[in-house]
KEMI-850318 format. One line per 2 residues: number of its first residue (from 1); their letters; for each residue x, y, z of N, C-alpha, C, O, CB. Coordinates in nm, 2 decimals. Glycine has a CB too. Layout:
<atoms>
NUM> A> X Y Z X Y Z X Y Z X Y Z X Y Z | ... $
</atoms>
This chain:
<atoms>
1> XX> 7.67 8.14 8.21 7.68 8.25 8.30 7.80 8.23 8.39 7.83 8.12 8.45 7.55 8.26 8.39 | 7.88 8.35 8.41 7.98 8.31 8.50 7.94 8.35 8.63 7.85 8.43 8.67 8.11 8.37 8.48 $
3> XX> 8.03 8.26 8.72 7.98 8.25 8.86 8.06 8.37 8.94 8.02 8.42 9.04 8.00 8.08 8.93 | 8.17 8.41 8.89 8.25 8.55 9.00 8.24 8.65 8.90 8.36 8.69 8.89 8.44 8.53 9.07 $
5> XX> 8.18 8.69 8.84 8.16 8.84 8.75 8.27 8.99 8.83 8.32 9.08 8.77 7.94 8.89 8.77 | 8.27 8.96 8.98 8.36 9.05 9.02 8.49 9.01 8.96 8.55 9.10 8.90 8.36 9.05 9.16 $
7> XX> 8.53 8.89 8.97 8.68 8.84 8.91 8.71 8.87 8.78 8.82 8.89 8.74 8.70 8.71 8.90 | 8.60 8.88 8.70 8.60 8.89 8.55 8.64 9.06 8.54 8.73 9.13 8.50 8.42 8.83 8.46 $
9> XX> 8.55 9.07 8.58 8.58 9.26 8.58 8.70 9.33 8.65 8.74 9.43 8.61 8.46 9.34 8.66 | 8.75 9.25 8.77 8.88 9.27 8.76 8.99 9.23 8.64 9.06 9.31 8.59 8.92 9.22 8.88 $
11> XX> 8.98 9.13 8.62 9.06 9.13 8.45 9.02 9.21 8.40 9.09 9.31 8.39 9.05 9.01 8.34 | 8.90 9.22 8.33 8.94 9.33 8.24 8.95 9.47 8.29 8.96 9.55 8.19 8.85 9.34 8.15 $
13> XX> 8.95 9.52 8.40 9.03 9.66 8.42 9.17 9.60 8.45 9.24 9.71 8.45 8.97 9.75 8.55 | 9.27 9.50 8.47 9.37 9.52 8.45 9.47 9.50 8.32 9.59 9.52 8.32 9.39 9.48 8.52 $
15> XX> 9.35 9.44 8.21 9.37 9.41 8.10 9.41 9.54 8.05 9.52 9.56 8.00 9.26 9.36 8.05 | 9.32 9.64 8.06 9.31 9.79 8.05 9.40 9.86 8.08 9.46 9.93 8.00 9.23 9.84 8.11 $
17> XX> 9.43 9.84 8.24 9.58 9.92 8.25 9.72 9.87 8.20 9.82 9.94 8.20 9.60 9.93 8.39 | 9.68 9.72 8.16 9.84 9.65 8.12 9.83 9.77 7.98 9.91 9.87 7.96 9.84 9.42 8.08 $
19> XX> 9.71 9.75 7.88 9.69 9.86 7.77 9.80 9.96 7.82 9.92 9.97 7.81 9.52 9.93 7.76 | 9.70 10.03 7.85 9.75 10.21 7.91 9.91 10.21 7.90 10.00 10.25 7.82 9.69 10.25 8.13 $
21> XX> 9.92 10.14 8.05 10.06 10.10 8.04 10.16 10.08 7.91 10.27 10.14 7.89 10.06 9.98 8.12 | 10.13 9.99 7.82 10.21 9.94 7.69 10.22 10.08 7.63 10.33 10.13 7.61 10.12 9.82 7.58 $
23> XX> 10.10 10.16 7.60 10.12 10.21 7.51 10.18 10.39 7.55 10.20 10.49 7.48 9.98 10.18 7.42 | 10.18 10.38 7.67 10.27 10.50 7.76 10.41 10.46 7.73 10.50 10.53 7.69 10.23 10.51 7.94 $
25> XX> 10.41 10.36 7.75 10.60 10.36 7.72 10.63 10.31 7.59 10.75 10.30 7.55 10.70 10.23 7.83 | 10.54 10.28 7.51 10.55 10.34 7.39 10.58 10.42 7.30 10.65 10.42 7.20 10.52 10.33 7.38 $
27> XX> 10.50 10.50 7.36 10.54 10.67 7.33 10.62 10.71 7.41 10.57 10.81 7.45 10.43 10.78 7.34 | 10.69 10.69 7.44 10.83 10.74 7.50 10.81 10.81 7.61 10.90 10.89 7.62 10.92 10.82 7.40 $
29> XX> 10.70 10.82 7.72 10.66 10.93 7.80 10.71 10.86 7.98 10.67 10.91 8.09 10.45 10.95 7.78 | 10.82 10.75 7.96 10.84 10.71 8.02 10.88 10.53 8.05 10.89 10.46 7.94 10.76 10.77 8.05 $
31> XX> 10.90 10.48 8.13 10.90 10.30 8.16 10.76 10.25 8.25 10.77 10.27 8.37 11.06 10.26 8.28 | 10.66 10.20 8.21 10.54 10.22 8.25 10.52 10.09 8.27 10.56 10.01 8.18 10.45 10.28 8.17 $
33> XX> 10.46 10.03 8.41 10.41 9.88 8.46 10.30 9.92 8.55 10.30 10.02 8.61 10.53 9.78 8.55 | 10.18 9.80 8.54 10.14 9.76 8.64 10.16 9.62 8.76 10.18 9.50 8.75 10.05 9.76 8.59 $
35> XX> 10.16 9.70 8.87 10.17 9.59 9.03 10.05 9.59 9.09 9.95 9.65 9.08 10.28 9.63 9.16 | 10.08 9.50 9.18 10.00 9.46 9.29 10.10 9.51 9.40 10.22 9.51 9.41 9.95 9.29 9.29 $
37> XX> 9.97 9.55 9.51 10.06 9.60 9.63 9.91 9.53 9.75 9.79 9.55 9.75 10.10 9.83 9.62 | 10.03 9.45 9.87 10.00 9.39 9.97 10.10 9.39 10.10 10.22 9.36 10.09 9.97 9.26 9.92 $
39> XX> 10.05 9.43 10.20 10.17 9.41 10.31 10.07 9.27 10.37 9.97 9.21 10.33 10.21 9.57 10.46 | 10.18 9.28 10.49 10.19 9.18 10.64 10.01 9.20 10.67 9.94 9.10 10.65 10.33 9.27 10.81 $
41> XX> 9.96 9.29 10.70 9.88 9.31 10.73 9.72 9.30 10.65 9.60 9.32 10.69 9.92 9.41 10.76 | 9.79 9.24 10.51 9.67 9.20 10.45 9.58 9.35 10.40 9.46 9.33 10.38 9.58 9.10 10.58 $
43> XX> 9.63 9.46 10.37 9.61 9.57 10.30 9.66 9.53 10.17 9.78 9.49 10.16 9.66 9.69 10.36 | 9.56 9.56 10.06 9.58 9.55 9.97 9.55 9.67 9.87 9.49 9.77 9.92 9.53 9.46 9.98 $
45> XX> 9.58 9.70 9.72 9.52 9.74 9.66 9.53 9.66 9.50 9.64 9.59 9.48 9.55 9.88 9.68 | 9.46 9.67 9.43 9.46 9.55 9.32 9.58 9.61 9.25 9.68 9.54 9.25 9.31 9.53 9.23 $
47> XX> 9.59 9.71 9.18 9.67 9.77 9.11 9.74 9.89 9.11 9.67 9.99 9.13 9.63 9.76 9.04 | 9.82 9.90 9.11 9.98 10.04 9.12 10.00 10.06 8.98 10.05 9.98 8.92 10.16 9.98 9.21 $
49> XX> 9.97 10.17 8.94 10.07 10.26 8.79 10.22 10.28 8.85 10.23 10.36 8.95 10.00 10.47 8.72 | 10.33 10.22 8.80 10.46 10.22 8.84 10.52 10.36 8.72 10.48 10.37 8.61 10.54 10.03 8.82 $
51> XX> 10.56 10.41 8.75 10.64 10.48 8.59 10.78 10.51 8.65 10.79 10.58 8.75 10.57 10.65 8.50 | 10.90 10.44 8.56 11.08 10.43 8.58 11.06 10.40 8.77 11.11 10.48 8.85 11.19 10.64 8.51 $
53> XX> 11.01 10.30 8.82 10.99 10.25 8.89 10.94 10.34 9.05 10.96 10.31 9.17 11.08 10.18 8.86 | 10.88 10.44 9.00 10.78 10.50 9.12 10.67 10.50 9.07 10.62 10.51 8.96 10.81 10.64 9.19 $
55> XX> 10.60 10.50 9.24 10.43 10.48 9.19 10.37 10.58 9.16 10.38 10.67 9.25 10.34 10.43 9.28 | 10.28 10.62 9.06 10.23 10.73 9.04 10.08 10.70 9.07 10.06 10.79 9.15 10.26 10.78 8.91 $
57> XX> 9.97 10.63 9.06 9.88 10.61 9.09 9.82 10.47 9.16 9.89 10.37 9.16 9.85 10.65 9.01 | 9.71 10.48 9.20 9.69 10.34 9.31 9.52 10.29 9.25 9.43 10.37 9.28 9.69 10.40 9.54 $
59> XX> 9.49 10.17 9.17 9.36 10.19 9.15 9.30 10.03 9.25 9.36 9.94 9.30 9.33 10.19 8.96 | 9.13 10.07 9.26 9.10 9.92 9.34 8.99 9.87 9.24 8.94 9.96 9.18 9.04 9.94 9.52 $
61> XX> 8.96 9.80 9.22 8.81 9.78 9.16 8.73 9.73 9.26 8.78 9.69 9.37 8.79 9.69 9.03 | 8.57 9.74 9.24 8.45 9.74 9.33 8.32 9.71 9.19 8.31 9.75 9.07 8.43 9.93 9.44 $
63> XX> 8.25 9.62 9.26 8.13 9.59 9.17 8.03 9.73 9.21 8.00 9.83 9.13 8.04 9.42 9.23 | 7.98 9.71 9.35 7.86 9.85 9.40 7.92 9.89 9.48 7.82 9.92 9.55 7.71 9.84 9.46 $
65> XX> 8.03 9.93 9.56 8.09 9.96 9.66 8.16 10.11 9.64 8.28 10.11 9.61 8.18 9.86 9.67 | 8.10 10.23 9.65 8.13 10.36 9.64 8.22 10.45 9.73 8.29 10.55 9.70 8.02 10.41 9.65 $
67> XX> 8.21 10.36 9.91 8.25 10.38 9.98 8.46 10.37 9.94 8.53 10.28 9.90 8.17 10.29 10.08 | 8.49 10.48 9.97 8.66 10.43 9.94 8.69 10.34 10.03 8.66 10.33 10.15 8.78 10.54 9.95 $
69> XX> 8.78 10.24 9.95 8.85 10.10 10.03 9.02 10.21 10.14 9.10 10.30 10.12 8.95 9.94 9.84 | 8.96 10.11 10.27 9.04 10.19 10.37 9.22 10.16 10.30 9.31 10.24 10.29 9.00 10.11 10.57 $
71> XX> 9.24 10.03 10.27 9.33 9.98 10.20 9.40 10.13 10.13 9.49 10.19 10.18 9.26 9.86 10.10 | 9.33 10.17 10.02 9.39 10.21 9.92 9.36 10.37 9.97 9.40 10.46 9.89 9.32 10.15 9.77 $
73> XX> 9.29 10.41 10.10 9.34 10.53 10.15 9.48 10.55 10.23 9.57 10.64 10.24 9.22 10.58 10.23 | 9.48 10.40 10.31 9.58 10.41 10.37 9.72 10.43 10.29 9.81 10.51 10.30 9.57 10.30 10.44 $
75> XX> 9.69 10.34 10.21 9.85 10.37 10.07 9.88 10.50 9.99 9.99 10.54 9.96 9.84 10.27 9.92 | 9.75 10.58 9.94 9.75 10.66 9.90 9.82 10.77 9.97 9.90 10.85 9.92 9.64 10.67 9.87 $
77> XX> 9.78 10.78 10.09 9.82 10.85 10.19 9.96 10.84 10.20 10.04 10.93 10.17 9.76 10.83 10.30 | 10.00 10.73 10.23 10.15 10.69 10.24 10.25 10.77 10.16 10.34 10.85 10.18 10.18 10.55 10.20 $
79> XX> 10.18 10.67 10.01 10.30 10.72 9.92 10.23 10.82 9.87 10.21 10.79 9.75 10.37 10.60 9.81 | 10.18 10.94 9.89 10.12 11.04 9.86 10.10 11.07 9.69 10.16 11.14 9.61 10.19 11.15 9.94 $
81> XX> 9.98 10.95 9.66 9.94 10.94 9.49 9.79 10.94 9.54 9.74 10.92 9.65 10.00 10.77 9.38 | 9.71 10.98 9.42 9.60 10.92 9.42 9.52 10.83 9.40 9.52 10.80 9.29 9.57 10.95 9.38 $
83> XX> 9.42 10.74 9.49 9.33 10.61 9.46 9.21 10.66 9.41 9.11 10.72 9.46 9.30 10.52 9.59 | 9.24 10.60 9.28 9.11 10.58 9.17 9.01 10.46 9.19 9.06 10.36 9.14 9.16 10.55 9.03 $
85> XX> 8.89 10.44 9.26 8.83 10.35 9.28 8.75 10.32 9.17 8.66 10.40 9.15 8.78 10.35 9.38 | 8.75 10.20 9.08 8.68 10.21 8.94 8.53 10.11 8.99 8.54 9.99 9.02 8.79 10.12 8.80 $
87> XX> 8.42 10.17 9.00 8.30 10.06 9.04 8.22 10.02 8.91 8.19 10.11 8.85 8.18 10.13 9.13 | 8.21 9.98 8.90 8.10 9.90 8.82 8.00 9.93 8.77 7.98 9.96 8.65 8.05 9.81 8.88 $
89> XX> 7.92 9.94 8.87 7.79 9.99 8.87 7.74 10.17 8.91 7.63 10.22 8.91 7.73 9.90 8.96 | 7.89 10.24 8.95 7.86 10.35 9.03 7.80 10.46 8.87 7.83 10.43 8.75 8.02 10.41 9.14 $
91> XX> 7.73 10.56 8.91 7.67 10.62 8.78 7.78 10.76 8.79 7.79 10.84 8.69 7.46 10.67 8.79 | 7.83 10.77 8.88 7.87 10.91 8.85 8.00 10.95 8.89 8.03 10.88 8.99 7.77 11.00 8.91 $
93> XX> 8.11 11.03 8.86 8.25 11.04 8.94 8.21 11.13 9.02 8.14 11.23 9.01 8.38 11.07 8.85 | 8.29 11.06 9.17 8.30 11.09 9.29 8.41 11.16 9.34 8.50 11.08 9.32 8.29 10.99 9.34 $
95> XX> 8.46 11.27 9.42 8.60 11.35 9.47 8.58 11.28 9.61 8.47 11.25 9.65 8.60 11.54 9.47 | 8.70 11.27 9.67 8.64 11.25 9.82 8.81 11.32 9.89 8.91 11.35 9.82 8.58 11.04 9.87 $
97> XX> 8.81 11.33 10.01 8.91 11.39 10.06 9.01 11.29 10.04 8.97 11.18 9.99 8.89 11.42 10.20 | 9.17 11.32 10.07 9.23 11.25 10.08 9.31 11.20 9.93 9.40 11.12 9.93 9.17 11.19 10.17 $
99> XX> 9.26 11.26 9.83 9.28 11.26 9.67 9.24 11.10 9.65 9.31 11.01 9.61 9.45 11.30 9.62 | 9.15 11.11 9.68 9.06 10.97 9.65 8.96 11.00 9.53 8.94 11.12 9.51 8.97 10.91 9.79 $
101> XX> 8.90 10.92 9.46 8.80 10.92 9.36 8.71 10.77 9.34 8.75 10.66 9.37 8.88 10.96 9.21 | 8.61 10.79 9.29 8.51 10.69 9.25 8.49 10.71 9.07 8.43 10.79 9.01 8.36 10.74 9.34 $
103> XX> 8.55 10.62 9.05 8.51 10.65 8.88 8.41 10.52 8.82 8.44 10.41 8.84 8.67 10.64 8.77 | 8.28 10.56 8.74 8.22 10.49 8.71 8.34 10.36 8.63 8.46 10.39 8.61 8.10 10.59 8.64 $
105> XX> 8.29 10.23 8.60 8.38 10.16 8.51 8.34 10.21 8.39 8.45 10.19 8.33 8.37 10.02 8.51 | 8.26 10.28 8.31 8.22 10.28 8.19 8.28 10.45 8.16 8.25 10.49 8.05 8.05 10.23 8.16 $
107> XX> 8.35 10.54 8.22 8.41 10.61 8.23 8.57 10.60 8.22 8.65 10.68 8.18 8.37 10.65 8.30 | 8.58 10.50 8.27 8.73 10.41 8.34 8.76 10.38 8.19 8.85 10.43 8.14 8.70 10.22 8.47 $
109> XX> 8.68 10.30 8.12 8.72 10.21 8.02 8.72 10.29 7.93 8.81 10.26 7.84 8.65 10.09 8.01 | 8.64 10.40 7.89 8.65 10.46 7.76 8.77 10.55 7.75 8.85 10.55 7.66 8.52 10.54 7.72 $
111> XX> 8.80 10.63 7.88 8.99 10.67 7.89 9.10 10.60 7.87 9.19 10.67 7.86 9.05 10.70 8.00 | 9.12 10.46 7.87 9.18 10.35 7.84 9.20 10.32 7.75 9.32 10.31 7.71 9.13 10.27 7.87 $
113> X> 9.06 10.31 7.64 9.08 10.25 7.52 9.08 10.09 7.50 9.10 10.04 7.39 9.22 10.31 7.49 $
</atoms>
């Protein structure tokens, strides 16, 4: 049994987006990476969709945590993209102001591939 199951499940959603990513600039629809984004302040969000080096989207992962991370509103807001929060356990997709979302993981992962 593993002991941080949150950690594990963050790999594999970024396993996922490294996917996404490969196979977008594959098809020629662009130069596609995933980052990590952190300031001074210890705001974080786990992962950034970069494409020809601007950010287009902002994702966080969460085990049960539905509530949006203040983190990834604050950035969203900034660089005016959307934060996809992928949970785990959540059953259902969520809209919330501010172009924020709650996406079940098992919704997350079958758009992926």
């Amino acid at each position: 049994m593993l002991s941080k199951p949150g950690v594990v499940f963050e790999n594999l959603i970024a396993v996922s987006l490294i996917r996404m990513a490969t196979r977008m600039t594959e098809t020629g629809v662009g130069n596609f990476e995933i980052r990590y984004l952190r300031d001074r302040e210890k705001r974080e969000v786990d992962f950034v969709l970069v494409k020809d080096n601007h950010p287009v989207c902002l994702f966080k992962t969460k085990d049960n945590d539905t509530n949006i991370s203040k983190a990834g509103r604050f950035y969203g807001e900034k660089l005016n993209i959307p934060l996809y929060q992928i949970v785990r356990n959540a059953s259902k997709v969520e809209t919330f102001p501010g172009n924020c979302f709650v996406i079940p993981a098992s919704n997350f992962l079958m758009l992926t591939g």
